[in-house]
MMTF fields as JSON, N, C-alpha, C and O atoms, coordinates in Angstrom:
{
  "mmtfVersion": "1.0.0",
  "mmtfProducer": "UNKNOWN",
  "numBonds": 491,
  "numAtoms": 492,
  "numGroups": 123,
  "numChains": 1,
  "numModels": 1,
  "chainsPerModel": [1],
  "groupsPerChain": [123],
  "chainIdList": ["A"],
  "bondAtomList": [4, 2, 8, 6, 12, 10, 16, 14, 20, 18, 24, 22, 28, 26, 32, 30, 36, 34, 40, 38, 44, 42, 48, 46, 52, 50, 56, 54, 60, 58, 64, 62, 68, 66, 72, 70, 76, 74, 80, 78, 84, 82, 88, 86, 92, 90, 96, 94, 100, 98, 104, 102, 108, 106, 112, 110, 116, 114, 120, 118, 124, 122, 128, 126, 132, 130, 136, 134, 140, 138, 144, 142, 148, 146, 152, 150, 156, 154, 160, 158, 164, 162, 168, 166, 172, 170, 176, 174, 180, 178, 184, 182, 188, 186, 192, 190, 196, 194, 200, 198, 204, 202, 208, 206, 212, 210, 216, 214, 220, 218, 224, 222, 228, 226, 232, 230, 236, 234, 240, 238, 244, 242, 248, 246, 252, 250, 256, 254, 260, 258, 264, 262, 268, 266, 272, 270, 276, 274, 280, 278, 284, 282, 288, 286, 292, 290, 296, 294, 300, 298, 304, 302, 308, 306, 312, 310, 316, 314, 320, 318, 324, 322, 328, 326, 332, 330, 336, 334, 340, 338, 344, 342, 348, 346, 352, 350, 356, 354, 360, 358, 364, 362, 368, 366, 372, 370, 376, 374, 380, 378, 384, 382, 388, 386, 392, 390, 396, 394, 400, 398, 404, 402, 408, 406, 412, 410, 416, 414, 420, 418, 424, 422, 428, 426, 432, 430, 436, 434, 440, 438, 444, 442, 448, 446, 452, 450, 456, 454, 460, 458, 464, 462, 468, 466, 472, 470, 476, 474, 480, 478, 484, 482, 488, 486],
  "bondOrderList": [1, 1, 1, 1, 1, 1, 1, 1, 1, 1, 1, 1, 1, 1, 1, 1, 1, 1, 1, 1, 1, 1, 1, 1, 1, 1, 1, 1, 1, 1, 1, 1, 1, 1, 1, 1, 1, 1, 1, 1, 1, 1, 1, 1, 1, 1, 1, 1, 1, 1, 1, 1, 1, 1, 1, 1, 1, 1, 1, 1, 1, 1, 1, 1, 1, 1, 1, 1, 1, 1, 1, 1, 1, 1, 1, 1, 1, 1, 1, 1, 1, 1, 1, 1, 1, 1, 1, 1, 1, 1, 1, 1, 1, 1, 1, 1, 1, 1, 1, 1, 1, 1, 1, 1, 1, 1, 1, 1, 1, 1, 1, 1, 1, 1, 1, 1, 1, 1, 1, 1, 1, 1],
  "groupList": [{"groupName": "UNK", "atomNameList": ["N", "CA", "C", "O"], "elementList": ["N", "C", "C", "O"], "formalChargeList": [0, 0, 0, 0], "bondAtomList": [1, 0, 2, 1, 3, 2], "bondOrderList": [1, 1, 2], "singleLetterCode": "X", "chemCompType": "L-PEPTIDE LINKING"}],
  "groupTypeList": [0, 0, 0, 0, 0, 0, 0, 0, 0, 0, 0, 0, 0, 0, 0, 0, 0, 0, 0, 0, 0, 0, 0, 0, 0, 0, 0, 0, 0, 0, 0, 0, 0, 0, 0, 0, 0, 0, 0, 0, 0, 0, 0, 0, 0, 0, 0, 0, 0, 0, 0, 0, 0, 0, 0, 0, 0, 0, 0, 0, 0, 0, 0, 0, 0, 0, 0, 0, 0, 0, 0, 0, 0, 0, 0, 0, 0, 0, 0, 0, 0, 0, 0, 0, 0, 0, 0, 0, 0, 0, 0, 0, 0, 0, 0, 0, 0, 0, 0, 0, 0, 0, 0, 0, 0, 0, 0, 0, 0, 0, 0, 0, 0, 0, 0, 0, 0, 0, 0, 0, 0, 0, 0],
  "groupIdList": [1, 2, 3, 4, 5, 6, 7, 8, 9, 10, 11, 12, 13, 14, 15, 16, 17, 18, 19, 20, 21, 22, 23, 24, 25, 26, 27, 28, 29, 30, 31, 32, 33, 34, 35, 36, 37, 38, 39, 40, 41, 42, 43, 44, 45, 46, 47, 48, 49, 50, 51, 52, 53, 54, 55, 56, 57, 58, 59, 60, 61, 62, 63, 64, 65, 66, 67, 68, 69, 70, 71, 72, 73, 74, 75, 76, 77, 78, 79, 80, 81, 82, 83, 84, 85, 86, 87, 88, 89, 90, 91, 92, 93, 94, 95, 96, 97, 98, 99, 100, 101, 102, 103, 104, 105, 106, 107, 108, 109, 110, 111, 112, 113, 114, 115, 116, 117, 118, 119, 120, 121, 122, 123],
  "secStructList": [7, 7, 7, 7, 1, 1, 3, 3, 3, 3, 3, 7, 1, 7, 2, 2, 2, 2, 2, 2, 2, 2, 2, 2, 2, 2, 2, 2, 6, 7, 3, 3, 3, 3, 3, 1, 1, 2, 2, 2, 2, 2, 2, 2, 0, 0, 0, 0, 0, 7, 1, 3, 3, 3, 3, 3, 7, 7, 1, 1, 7, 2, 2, 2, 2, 2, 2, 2, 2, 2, 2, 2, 2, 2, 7, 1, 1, 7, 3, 3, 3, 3, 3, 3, 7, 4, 4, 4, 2, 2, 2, 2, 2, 2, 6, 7, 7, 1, 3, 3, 3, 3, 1, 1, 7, 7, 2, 2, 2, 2, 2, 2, 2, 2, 2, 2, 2, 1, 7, 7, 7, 7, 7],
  "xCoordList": [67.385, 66.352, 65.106, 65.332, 63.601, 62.639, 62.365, 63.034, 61.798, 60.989, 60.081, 59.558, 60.03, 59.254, 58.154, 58.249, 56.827, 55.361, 54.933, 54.171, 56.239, 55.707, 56.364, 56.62, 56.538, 57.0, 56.016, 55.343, 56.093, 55.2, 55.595, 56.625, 54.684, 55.486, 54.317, 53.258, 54.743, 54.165, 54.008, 55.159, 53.552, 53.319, 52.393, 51.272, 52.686, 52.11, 53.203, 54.294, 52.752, 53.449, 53.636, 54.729, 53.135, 52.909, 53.952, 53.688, 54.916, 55.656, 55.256, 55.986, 54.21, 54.091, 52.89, 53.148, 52.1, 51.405, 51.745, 51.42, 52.831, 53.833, 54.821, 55.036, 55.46, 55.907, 55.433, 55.749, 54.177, 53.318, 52.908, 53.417, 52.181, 51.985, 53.053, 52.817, 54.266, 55.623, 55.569, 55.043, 55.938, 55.871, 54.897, 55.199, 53.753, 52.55, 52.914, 53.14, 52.879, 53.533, 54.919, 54.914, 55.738, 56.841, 56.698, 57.048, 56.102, 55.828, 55.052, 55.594, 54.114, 53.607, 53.997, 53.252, 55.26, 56.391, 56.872, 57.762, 56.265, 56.187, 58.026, 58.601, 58.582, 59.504, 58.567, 57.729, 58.866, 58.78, 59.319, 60.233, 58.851, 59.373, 58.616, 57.561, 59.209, 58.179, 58.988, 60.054, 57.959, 57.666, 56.942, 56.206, 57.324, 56.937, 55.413, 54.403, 56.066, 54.52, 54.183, 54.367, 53.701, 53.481, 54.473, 54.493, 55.222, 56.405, 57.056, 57.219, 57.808, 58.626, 58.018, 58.739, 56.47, 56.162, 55.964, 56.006, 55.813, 55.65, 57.129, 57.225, 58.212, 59.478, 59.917, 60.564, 59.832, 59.96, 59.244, 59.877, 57.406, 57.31, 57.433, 57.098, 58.022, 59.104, 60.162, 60.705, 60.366, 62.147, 61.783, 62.606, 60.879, 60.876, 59.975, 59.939, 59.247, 57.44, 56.995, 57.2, 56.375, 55.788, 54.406, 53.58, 54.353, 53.224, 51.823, 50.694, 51.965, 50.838, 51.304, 51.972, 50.869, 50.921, 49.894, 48.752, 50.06, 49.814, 49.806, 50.715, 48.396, 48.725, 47.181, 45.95, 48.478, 47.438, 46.686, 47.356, 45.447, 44.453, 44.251, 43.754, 44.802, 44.881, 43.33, 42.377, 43.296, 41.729, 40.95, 39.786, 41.919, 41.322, 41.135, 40.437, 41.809, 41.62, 42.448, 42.803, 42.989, 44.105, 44.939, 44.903, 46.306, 46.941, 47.609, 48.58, 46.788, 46.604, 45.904, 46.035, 45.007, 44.368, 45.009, 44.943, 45.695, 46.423, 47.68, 48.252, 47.897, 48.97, 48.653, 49.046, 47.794, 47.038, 46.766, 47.144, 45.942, 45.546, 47.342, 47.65, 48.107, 49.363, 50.325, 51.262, 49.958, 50.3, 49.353, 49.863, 48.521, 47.406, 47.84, 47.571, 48.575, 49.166, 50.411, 50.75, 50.91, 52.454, 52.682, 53.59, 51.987, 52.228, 50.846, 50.066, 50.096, 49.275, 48.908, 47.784, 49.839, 49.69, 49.755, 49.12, 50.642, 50.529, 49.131, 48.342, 48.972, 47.382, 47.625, 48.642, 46.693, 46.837, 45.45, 44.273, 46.385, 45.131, 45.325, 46.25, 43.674, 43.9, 43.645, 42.598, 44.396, 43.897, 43.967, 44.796, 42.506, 42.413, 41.314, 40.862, 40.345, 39.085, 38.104, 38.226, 36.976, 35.606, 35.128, 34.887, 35.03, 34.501, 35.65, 35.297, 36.932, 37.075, 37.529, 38.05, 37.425, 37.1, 36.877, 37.437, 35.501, 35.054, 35.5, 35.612, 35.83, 36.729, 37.962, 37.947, 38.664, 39.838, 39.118, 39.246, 37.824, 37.7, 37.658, 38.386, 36.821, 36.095, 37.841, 37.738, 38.691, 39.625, 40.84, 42.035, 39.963, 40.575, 41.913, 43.076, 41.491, 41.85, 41.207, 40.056, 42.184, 41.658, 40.794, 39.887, 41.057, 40.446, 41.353, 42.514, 40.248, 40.488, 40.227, 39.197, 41.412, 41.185, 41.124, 41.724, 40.625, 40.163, 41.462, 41.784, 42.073, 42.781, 42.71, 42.822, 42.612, 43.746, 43.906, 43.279, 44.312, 44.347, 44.658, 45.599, 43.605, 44.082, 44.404, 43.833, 45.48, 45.968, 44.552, 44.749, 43.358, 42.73, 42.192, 42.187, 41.537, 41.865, 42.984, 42.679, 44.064, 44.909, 45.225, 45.624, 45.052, 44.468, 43.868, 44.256, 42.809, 41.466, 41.862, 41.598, 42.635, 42.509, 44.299, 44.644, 44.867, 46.074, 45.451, 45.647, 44.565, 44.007, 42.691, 42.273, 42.268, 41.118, 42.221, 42.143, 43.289, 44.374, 45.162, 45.792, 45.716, 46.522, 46.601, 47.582, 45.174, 44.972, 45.896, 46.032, 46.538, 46.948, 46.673, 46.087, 46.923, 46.3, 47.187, 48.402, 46.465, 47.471, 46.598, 45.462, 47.746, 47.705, 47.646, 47.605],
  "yCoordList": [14.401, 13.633, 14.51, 15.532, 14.323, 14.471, 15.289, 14.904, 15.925, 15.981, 14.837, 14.13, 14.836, 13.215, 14.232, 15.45, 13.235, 13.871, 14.547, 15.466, 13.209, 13.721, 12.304, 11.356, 12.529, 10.802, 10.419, 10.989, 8.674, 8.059, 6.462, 5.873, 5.871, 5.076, 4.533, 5.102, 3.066, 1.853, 0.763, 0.701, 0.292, -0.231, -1.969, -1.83, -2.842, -3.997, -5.31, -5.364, -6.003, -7.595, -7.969, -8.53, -7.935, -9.357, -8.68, -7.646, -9.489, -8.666, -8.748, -8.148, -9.374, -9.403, -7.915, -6.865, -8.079, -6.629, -5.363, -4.269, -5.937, -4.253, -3.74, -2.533, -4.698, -4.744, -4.028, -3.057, -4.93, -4.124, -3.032, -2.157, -2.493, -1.249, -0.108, 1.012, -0.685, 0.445, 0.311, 1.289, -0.541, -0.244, 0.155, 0.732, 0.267, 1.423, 3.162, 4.09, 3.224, 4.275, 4.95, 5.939, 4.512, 4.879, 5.362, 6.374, 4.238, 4.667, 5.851, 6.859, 6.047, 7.133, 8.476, 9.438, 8.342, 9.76, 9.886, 10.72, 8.883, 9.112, 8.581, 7.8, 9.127, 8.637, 7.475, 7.962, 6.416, 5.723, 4.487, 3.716, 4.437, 4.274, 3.004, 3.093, 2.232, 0.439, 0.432, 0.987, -0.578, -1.412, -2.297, -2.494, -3.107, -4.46, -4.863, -5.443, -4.043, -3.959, -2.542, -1.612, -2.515, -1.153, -0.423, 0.8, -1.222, -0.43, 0.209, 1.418, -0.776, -0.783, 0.841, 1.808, 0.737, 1.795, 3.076, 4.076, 3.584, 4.191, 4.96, 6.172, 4.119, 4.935, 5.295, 6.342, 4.957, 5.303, 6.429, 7.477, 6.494, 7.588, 8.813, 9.867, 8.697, 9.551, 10.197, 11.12, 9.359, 9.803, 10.367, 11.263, 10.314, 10.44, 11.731, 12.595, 11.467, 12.658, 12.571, 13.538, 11.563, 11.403, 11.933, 12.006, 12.364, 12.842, 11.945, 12.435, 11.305, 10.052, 8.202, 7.677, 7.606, 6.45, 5.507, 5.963, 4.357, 3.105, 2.458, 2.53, 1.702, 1.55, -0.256, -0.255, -1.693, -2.294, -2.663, -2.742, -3.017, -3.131, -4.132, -4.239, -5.369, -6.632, -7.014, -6.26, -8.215, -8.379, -8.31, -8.678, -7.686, -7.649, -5.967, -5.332, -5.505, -3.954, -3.362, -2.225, -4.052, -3.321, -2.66, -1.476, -3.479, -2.896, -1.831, -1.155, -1.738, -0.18, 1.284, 2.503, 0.19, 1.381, 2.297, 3.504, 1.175, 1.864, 2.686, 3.659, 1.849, 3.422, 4.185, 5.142, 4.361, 5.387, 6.537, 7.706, 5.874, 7.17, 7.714, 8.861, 6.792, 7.121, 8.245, 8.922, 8.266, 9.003, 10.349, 11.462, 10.217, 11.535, 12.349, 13.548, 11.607, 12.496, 13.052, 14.228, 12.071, 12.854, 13.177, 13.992, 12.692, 13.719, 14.299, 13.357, 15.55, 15.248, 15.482, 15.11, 16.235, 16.541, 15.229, 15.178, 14.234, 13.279, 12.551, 12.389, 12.215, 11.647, 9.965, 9.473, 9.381, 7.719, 7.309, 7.624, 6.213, 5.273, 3.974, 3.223, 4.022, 2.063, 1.112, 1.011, 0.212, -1.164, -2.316, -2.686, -3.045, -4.412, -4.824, -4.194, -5.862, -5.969, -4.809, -3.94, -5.069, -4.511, -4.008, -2.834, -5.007, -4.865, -4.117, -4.319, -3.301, -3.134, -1.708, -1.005, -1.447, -0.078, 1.552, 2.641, 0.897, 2.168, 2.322, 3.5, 1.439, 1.512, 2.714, 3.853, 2.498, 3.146, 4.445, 5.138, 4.912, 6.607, 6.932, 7.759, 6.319, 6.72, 7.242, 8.057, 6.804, 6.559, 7.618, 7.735, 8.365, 9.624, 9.045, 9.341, 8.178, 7.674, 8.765, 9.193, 8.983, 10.148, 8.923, 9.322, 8.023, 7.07, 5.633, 5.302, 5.123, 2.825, 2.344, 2.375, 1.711, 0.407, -1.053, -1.456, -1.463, -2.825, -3.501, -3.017, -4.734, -5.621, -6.698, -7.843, -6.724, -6.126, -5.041, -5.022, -4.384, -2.341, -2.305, -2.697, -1.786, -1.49, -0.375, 0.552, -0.062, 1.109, 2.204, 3.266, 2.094, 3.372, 3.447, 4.618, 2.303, 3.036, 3.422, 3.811, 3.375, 3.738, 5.283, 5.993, 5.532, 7.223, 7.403, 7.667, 7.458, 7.782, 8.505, 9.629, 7.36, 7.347, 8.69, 9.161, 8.879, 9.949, 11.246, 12.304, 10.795, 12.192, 12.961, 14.113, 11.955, 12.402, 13.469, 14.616, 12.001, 12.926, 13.421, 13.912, 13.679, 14.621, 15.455, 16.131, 15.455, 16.378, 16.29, 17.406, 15.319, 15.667, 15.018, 13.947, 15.348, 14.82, 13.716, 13.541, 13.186, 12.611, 12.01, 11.597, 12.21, 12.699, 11.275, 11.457],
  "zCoordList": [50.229, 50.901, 51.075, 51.722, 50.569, 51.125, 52.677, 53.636, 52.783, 54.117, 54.222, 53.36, 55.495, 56.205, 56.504, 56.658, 56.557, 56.838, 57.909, 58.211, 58.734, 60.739, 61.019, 60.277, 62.391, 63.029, 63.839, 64.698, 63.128, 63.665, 64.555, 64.228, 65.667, 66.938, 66.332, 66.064, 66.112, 65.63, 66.951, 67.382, 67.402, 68.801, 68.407, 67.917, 68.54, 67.87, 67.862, 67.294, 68.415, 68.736, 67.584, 67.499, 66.714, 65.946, 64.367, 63.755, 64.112, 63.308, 62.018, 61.23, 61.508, 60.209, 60.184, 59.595, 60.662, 60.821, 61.074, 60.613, 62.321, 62.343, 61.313, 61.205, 60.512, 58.731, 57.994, 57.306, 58.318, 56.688, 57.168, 56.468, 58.083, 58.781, 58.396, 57.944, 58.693, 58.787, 57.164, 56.633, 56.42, 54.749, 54.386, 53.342, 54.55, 53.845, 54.338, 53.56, 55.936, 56.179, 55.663, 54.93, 55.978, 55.082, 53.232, 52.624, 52.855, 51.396, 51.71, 51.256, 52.247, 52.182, 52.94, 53.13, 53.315, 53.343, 54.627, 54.796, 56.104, 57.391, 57.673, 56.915, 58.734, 59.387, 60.82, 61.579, 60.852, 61.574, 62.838, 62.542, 63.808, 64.36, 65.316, 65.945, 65.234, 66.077, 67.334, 67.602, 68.249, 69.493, 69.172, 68.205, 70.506, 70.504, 70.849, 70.449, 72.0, 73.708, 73.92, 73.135, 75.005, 75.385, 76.345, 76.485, 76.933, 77.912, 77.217, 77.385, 75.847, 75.118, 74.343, 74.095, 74.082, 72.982, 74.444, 73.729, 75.715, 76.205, 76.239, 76.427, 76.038, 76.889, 75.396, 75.425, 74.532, 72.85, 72.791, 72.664, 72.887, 72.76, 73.37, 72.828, 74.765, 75.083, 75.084, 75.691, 74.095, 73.778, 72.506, 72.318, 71.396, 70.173, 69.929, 69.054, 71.125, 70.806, 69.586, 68.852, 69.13, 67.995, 68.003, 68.914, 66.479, 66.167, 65.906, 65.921, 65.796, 66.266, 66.297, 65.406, 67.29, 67.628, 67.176, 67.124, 66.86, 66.344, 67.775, 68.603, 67.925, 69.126, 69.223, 69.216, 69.315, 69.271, 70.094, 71.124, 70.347, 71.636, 72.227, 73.349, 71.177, 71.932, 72.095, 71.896, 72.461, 72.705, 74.009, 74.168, 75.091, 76.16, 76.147, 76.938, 75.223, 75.666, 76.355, 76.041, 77.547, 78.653, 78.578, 78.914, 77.931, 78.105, 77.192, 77.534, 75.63, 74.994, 75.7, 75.595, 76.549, 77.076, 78.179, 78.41, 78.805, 79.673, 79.264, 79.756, 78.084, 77.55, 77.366, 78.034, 76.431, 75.927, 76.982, 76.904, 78.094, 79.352, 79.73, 80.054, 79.606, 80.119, 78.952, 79.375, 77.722, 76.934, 76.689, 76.566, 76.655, 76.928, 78.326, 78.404, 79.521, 80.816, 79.908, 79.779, 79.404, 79.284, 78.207, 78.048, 77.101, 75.392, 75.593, 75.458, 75.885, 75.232, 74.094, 73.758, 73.082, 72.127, 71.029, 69.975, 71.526, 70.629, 70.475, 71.406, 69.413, 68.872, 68.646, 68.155, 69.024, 68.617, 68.117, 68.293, 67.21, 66.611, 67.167, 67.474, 67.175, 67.68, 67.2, 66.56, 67.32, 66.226, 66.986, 67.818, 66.367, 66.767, 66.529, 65.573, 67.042, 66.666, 67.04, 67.903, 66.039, 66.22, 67.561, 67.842, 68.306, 69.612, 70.527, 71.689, 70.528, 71.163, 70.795, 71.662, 70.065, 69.016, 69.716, 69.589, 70.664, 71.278, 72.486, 72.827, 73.347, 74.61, 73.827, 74.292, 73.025, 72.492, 72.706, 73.715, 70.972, 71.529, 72.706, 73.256, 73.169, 74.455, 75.657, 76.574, 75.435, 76.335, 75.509, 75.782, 74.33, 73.574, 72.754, 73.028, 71.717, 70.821, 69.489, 69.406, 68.683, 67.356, 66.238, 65.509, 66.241, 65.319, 65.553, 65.796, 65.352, 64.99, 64.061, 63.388, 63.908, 62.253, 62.858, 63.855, 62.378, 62.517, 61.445, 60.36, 62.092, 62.059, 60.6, 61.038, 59.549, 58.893, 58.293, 57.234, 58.444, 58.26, 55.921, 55.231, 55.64, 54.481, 54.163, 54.737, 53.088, 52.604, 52.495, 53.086, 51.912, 51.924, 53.237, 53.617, 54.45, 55.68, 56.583, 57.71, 56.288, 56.549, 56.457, 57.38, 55.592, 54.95, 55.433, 56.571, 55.288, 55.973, 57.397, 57.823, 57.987, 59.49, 59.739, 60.822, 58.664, 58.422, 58.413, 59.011, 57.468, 57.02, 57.946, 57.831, 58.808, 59.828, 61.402, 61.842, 61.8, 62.806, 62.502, 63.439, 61.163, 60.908, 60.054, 59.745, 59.458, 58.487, 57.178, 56.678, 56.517, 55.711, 54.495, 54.647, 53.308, 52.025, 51.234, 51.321, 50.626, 49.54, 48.236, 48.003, 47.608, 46.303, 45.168, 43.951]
}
């Protein structure tokens, strides 16, 4: 078996997005690991310490954000990306998010957004 890239906590309701999300990742070498909500993705990424989180923002913003501040107390080494619409994008950095994709996430931003928090390449 391969070495895996790094582990990654997939966090996102909606299962056809969190699917395809986990099958682009995976193909591209990650061990991964999904939630539903955010409780569900807070006590996961506790148990797992993943190296970066998937994390969706929903359209009110809340309650990613509030993980997020809640994972920056207790990982802070773990890094997250946020996804969801446009407009809610900069609430995420601002709230120390490493980078956001906008909703529907394509394979080269998907990269993009690998290769900005985790530095790594592909080939």
């Amino acid at each position: 078996m391969t070495e895996k890239r790094g582990r990654l906590l997939v966090i996102e309701d909606h299962k056809e997005l969190r699917n395809a999300l986990v099958t682009n990742l995976e193909d591209l070498g990650y061990e991964v690991a999904t939630a539903e909500d955010e409780n569900q993705g807070l006590n996961k990424a506790k148990e797992i310490k993943p190296d970066l989180v998937f994390c969706d923002l929903k359209h009110t913003g809340l309650p990613c954000l509030d993980m997020l501040k809640a994972l920056k107390a207790e990982l802070p080494e773990t890094k997250v990306i946020v996804t969801g619409i446009e407009t809610t994008r900069e609430e995420g950095l601002r709230f120390g998010a490493c980078f956001c994709l906008s909703n529907p996430i394509s394979r080269s931003d998907l990269i993009d957004a690998l290769r900005h928090c985790l530095g790594h390449s592909f080939e």
